[in-house]
PLY file of the C-alpha trace (Angstrom):
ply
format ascii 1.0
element vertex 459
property float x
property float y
property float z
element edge 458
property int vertex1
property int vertex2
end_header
-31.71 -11.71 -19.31
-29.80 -11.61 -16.19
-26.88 -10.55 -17.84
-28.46 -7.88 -19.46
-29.52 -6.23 -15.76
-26.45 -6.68 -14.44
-24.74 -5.03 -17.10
-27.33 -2.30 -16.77
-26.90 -1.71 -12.88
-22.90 -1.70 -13.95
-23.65 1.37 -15.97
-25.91 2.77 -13.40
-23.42 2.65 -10.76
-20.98 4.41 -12.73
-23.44 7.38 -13.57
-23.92 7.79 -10.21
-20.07 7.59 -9.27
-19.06 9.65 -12.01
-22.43 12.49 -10.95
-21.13 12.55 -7.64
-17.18 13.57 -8.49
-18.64 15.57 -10.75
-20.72 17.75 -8.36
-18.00 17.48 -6.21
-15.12 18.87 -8.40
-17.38 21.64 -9.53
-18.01 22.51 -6.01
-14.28 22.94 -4.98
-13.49 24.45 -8.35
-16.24 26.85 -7.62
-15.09 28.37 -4.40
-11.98 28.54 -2.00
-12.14 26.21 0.53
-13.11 28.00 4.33
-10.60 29.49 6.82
-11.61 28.02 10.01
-10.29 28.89 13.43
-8.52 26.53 16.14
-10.88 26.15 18.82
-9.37 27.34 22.61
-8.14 24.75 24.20
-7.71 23.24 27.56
-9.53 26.09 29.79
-9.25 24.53 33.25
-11.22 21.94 34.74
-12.35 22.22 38.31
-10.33 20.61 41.17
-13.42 18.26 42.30
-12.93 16.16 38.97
-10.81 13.80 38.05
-10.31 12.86 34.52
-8.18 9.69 32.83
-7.95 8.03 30.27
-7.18 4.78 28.56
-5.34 3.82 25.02
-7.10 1.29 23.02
-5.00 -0.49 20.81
-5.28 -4.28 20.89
-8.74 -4.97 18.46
-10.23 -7.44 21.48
-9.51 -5.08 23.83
-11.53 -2.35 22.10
-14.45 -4.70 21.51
-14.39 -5.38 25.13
-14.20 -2.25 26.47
-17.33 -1.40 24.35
-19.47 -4.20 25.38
-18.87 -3.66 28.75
-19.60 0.25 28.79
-22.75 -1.06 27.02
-23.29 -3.26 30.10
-22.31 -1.11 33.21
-24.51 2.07 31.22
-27.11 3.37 33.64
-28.75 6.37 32.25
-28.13 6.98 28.53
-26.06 6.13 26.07
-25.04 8.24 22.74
-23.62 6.34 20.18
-22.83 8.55 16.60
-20.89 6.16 13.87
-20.01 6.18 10.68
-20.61 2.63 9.42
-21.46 -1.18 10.86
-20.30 -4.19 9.37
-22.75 -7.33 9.18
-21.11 -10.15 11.33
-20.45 -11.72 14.98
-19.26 -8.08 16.43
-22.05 -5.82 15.04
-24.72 -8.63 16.42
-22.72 -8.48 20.03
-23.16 -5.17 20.04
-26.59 -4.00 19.08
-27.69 -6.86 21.55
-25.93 -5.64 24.28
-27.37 -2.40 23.63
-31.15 -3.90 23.31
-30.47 -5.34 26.76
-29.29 -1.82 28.25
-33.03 -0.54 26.65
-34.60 -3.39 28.07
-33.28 -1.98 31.75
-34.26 1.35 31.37
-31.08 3.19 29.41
-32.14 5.23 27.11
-30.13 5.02 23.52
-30.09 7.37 21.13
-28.07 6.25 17.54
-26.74 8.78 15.17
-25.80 7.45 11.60
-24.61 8.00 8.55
-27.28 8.19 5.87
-25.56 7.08 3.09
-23.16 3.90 4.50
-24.56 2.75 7.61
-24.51 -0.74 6.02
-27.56 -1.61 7.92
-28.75 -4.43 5.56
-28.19 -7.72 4.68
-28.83 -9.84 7.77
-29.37 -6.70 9.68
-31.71 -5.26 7.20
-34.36 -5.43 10.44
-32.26 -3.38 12.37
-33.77 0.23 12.00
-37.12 -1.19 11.82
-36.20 -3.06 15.73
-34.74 0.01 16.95
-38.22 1.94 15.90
-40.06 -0.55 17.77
-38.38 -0.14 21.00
-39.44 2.87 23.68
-35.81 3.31 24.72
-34.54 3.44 21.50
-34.09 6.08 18.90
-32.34 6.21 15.51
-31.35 9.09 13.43
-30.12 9.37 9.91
-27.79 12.29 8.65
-27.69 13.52 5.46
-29.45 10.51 3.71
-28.95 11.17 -0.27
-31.26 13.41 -2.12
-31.79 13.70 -5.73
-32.21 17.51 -5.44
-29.10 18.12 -3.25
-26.38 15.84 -4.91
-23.36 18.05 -4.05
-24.37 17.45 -0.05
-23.87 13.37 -0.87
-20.50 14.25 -0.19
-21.13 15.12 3.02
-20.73 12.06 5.01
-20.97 11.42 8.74
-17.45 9.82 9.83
-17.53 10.17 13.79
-16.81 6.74 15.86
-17.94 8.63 18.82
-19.40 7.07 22.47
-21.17 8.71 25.05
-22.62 6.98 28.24
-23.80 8.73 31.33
-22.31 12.01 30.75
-19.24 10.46 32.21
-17.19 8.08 29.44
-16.92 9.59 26.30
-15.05 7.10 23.47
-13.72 8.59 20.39
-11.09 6.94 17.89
-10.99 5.28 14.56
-12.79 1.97 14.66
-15.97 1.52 12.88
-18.49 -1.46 14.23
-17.30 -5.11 12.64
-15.16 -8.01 12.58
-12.06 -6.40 11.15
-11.97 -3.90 13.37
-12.51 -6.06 16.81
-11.21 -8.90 15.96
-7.42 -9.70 16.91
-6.87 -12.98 14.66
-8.45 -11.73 11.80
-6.64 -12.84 8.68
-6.47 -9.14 7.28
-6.54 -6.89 10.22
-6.84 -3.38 10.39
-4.56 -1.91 13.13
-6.79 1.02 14.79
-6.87 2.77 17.93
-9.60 4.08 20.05
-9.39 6.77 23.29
-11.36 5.87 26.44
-11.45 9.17 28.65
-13.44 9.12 31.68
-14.53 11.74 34.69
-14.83 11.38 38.15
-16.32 12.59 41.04
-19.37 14.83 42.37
-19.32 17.43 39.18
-18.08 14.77 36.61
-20.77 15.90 34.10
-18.94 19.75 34.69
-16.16 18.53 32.58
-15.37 20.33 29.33
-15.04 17.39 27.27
-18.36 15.69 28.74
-19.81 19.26 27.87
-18.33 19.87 24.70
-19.21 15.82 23.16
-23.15 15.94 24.56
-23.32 19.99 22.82
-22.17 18.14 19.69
-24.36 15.30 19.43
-27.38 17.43 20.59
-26.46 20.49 17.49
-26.02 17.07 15.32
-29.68 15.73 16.75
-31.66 19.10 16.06
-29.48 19.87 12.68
-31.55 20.27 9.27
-30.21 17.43 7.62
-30.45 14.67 10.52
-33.97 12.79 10.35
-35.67 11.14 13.12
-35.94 6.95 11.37
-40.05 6.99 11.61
-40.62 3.38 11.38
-40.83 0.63 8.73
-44.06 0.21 6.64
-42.65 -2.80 4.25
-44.07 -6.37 5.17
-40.61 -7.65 4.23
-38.79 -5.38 6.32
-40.23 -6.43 9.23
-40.46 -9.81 8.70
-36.69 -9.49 8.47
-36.80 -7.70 11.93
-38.81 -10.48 13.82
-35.62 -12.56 12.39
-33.24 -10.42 13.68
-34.90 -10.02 17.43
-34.80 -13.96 17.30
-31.28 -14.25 16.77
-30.31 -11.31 19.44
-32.47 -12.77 21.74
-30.21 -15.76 21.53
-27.51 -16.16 24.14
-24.02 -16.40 21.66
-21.24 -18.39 22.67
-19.11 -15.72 24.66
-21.65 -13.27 25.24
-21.37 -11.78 28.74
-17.96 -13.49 29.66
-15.18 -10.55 29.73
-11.76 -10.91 29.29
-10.56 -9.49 32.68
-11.95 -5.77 33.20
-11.24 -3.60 30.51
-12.51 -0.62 32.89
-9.99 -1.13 35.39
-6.59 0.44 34.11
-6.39 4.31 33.45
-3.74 6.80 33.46
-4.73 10.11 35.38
-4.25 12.75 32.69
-4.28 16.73 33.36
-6.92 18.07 30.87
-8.70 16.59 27.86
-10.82 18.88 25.26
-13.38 17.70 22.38
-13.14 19.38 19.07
-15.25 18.72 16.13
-16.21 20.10 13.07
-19.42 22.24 12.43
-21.83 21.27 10.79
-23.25 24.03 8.62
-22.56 24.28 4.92
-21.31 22.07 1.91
-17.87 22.72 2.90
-17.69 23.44 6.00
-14.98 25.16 8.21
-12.00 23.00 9.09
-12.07 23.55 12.79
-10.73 20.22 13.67
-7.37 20.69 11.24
-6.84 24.31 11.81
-7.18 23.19 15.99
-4.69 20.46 14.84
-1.80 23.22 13.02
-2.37 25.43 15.31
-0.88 22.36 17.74
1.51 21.79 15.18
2.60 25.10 15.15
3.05 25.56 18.68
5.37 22.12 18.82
8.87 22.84 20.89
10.76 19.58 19.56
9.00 16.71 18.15
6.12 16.00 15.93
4.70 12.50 15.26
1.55 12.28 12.51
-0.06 8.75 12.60
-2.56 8.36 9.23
-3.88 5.90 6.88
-2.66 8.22 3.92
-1.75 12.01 3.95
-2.73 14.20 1.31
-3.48 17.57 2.49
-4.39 20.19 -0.02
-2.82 23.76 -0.15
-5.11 25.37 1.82
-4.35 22.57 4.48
-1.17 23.38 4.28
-1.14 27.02 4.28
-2.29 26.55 8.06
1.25 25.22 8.99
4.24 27.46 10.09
6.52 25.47 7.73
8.97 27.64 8.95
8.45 26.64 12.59
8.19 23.28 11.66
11.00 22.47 9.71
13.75 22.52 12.41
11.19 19.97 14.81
11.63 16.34 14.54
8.87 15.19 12.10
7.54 11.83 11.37
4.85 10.07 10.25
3.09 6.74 10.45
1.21 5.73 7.27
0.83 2.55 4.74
2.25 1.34 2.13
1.64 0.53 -1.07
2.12 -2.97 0.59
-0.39 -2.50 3.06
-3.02 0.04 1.80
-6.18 -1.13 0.88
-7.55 2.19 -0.30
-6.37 2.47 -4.09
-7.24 6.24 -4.85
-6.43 7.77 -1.22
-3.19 5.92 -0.88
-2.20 6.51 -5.04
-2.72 10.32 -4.41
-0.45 10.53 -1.42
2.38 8.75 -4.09
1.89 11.71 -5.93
3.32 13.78 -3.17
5.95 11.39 -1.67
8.72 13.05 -3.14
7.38 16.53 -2.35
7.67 14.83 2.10
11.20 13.37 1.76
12.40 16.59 0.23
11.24 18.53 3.21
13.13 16.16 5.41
10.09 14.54 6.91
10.59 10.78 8.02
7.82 8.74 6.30
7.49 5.58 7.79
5.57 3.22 5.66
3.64 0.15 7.55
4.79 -3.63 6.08
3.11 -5.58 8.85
-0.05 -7.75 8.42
-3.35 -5.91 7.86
-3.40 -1.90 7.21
-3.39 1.16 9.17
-6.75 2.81 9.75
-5.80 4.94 13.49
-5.72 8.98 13.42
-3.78 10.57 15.89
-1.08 12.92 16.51
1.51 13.48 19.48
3.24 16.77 19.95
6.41 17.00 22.40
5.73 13.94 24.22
2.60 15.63 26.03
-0.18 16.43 23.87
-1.80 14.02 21.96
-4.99 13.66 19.31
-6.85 11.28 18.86
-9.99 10.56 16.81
-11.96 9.96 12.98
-9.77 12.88 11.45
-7.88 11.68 8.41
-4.78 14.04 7.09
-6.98 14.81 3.92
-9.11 17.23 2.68
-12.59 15.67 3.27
-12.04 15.12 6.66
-10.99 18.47 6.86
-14.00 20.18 4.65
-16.65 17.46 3.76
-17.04 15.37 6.47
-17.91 15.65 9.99
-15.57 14.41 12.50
-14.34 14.91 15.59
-10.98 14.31 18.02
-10.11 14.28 21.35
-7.09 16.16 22.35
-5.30 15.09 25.61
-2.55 16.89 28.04
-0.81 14.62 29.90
3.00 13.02 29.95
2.28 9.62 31.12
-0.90 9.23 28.69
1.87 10.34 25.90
4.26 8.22 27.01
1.85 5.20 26.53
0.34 6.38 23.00
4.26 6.81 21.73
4.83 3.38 22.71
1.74 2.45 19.95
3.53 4.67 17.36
6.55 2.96 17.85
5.39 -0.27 17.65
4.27 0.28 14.49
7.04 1.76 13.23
9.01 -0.85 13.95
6.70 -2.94 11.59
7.66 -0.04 9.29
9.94 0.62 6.42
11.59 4.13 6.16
10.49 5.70 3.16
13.17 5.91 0.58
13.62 8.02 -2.17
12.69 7.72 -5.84
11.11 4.48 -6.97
12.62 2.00 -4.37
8.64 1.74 -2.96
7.98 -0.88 -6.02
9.50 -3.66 -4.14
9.47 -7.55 -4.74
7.00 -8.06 -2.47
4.05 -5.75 -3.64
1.63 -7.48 -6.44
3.03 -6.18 -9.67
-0.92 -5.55 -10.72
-1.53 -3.05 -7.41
1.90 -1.41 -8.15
1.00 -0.46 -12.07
-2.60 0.34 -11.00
-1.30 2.72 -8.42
1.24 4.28 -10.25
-1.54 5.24 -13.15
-4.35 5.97 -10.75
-2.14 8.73 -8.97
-2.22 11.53 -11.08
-6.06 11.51 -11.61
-6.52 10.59 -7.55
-4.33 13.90 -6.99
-6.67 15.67 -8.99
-9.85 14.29 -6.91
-7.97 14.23 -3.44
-10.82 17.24 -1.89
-13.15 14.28 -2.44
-10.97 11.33 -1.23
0 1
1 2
2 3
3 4
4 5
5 6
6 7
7 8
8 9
9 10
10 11
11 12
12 13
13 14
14 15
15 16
16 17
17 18
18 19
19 20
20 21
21 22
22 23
23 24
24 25
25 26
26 27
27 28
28 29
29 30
30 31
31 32
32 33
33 34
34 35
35 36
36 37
37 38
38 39
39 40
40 41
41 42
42 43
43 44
44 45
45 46
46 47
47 48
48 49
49 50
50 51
51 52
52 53
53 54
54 55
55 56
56 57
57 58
58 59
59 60
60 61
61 62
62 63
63 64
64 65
65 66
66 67
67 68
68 69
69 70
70 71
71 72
72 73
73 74
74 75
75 76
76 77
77 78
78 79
79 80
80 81
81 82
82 83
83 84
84 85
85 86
86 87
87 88
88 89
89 90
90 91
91 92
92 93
93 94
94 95
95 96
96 97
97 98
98 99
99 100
100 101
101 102
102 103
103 104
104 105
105 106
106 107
107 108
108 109
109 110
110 111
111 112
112 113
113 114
114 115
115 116
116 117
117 118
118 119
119 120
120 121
121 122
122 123
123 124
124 125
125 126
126 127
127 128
128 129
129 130
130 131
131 132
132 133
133 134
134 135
135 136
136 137
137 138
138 139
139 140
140 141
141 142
142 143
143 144
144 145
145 146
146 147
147 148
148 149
149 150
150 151
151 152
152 153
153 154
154 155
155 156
156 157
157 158
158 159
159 160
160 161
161 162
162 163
163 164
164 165
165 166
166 167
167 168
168 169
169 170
170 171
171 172
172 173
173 174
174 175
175 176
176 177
177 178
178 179
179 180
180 181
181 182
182 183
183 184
184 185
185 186
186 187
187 188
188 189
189 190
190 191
191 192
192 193
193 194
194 195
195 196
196 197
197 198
198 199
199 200
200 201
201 202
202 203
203 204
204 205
205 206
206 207
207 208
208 209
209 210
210 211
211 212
212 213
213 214
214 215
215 216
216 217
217 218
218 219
219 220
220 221
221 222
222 223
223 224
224 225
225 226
226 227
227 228
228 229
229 230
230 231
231 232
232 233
233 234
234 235
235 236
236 237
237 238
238 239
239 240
240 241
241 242
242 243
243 244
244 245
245 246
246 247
247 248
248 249
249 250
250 251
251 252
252 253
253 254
254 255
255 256
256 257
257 258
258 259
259 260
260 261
261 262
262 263
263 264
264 265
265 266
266 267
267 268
268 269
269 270
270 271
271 272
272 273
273 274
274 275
275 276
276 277
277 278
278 279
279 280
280 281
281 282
282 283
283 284
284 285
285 286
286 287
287 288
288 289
289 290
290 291
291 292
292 293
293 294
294 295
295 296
296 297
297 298
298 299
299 300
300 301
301 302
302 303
303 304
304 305
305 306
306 307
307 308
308 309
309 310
310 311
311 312
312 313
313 314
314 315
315 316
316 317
317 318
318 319
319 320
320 321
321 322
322 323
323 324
324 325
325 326
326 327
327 328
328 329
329 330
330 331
331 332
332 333
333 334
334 335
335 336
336 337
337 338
338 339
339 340
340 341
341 342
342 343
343 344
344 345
345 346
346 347
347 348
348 349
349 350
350 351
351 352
352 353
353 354
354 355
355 356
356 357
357 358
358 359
359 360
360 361
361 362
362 363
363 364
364 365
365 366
366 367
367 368
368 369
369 370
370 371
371 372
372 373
373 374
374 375
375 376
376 377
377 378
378 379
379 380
380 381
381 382
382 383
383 384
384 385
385 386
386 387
387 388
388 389
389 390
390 391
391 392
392 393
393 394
394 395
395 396
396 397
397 398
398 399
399 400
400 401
401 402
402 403
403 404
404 405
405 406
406 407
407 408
408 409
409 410
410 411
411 412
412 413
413 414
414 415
415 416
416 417
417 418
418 419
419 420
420 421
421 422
422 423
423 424
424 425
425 426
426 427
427 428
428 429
429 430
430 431
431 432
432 433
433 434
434 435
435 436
436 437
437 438
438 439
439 440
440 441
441 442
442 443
443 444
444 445
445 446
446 447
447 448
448 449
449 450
450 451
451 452
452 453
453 454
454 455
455 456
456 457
457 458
């Protein structure tokens, strides 16, 4: 009998994968992507602020720095994420921020509907957060069975707030992998920390432009205020959870030095994110991104889990400009990738980049690459939850922080090169199918690419 349901969620699953690339083909078949325009960028900030701004790269580093923004959080904190993974980090963290309630801070969560991964040992969690004065929790987009071409439309910001004067944007979702240095499959990320100072710190753009964002994404039609928890079970599982995160952990409070004590001053810093209307929405983030890329005097440097722009990404790029700049790009490898139709569909076009003479660096080192960021002549640089694909660019929302400043660029290019040192330079033809890569993710890879090029919009 057991067998029998299990084989009958199987199929069930499937349905519903195969309903939702359905809807989702038909809706980029149906219609031409959007334009989208760049947004203006840096616009001046006034003399009586100062803004820096810190790399995070090292996974305890950016727990850290979390936990103790968490902990030194006065007023309010705004936390928007994608997705939190049950374990020792996503515990730390919610009961650091039930302690910053407890004092008086108000915190307001923004979350995906669909993968929030609030369940399992944390299945309490929403139904704790309801409970608590200080505390407020709101779903976007949570699936409908009358709107299934909007379950594509994911929330994928990692995006911090707290007192209008940090704002933290980067890669990292909430969990183990992503925090923890010794984990035996890491994933090598990378956060931004920017921070303003002085009288009118809450004046700056970028504190502006990130509290605007979360506020449209607060009062948006398809984000829903969590109303509580009716279900005995539920909350029996949340008097389980407040036991445990009333618990003092071994660890909790001790920091590892003072991860808010090193910045680099940095001369302007601008938040760009995608809006929010629509099915597929305008690419503001990408087209802010080419038109960068476009303005680029000598060198161009593209760090991403997988690249597989579409044509209509790619029709934003001067390739004509572009072609006589120094190019690279940080990705995996088949090696290293975890993500089996993302990563396949970028294979289809590897021949298409080492044509065009751009230097594909392919991570070998332990773990995968999951950081998004560009640097542009050694002075701009981006940083954020923007992939190089076309649902980050049209599906999702996301958002980036872009930052002007030579010694800030000077530090992130150190990052890039460090990982390309644990990098192979792509060669061409078939020389990717090396010794080294399980012959069973090599053959499944090569077949899944051209059917993952043909569903990269949705990838």
């Amino acid at each position: 009998m057991k067998g029998y349901y299990r084989k009958n969620v199987k199929r069930a699953a499937w349905v519903v994968v195969v309903f939702i690339i359905s809807f989702g083909s038909l809706l980029f078949d149906a219609a031409d992507p959007p334009s989208g325009e760049a947004v203006s960028l840096f616009e001046g900030t006034s003399d009586d602020i100062l803004i820096e701004a810190r790399i995070l790269e090292d996974a305890q580093d950016a727990a850290d720095t979390r936990l103790s923004l968490i902990q030194e959080a006065e007023s309010e904190i705004q936390i928007v994420y994608h997705t939190f993974h049950e374990g020792d980090y996503m515990e730390s963290f919610f009961r650091e921020l039930f302690r910053a309630a407890d004092r008086g801070v108000e915190v307001t969560l923004v979350v995906d509907g669909m993968l929030h991964q609030m369940n399992g040992s944390m299945r309490g969690l929403p139904a704790l957060i309801g409970r608590h004065e200080r505390m407020t929790l709101h779903v976007y987009e949570p699936p409908e069975a009358s709107s299934p071409m909007r379950w594509n439309n994911r929330l994928h910001d990692k995006l911090m707030i707290v007192d209008e004067r940090y704002v933290m944007n980067g890669g990292r979702n909430i969990g183990d992998k992503y925090m923890t240095a010794d984990d035996a499959v890491p994933v090598r990320d990378r956060d931004v920390l920017v921070r303003a100072t002085g009288d009118a710190a809450g004046e700056a753009p970028f504190i502006k432009e990130a509290s605007a964002y979360v506020d449209t994404l607060l009062d948006g039609e398809r984000t829903f205020a969590y109303e509580g928890e009716s279900s005995v079970y539920v909350n029996r599982q949340a008097e389980r959870l407040k036991e445990r995160l009333d618990k003092e952990s071994e660890g909790d409070g001790v920091k590892r030095g003072d991860p808010l004590s090193e910045w680099i001053p940095v001369e302007e810093v601008a938040f760009v994110a995608n809006p929010l209307e629509g099915i597929q929405r305008e690419p503001v983030v990408w087209a802010t991104i080419a038109g960068l890329l476009n303005e680029a005097r000598s060198s161009i440097v593209v760090q991403t889990p997988y690249l597989i722009p579409n044509e209509a990404m790619m029709a934003k790029i001067d390739i004509h400009h572009v072609s006589d700049k120094e190019v690279s790009v940080v990705t995996n490898s088949v090696y290293s990738s975890p993500n089996y139709p993302a990563f396949s569909a970028y294979l289809y076009d590897r021949d298409t980049w080492l044509e065009a003479d751009v230097e594909l660096n392919e991570y070998r080192g332990t773990g995968s690459i999951h950081a998004k960021s560009v640097l542009i002549d050694d002075e701009v640089s981006v940083i954020g939850s923007f992939n190089a694909d076309p649902r980050s660019a049209y599906l999702n929302t996301e958002s980036v922080l872009v930052i002007k400043g030579e010694a800030f660029a000077d530090e992130h290019r150190r990052h890039l090169e460090s990982l390309k040192d644990e990098s192979l330079m792509a060669p061409e033809g078939d020389d990717w199918l090396d010794a080294e890569t399980p012959v069973m993710k090599k053959r499944i890879m090569e077949r899944l690419s051209p059917w993952s090029n043909r569903f990269k919009h949705l990838l």
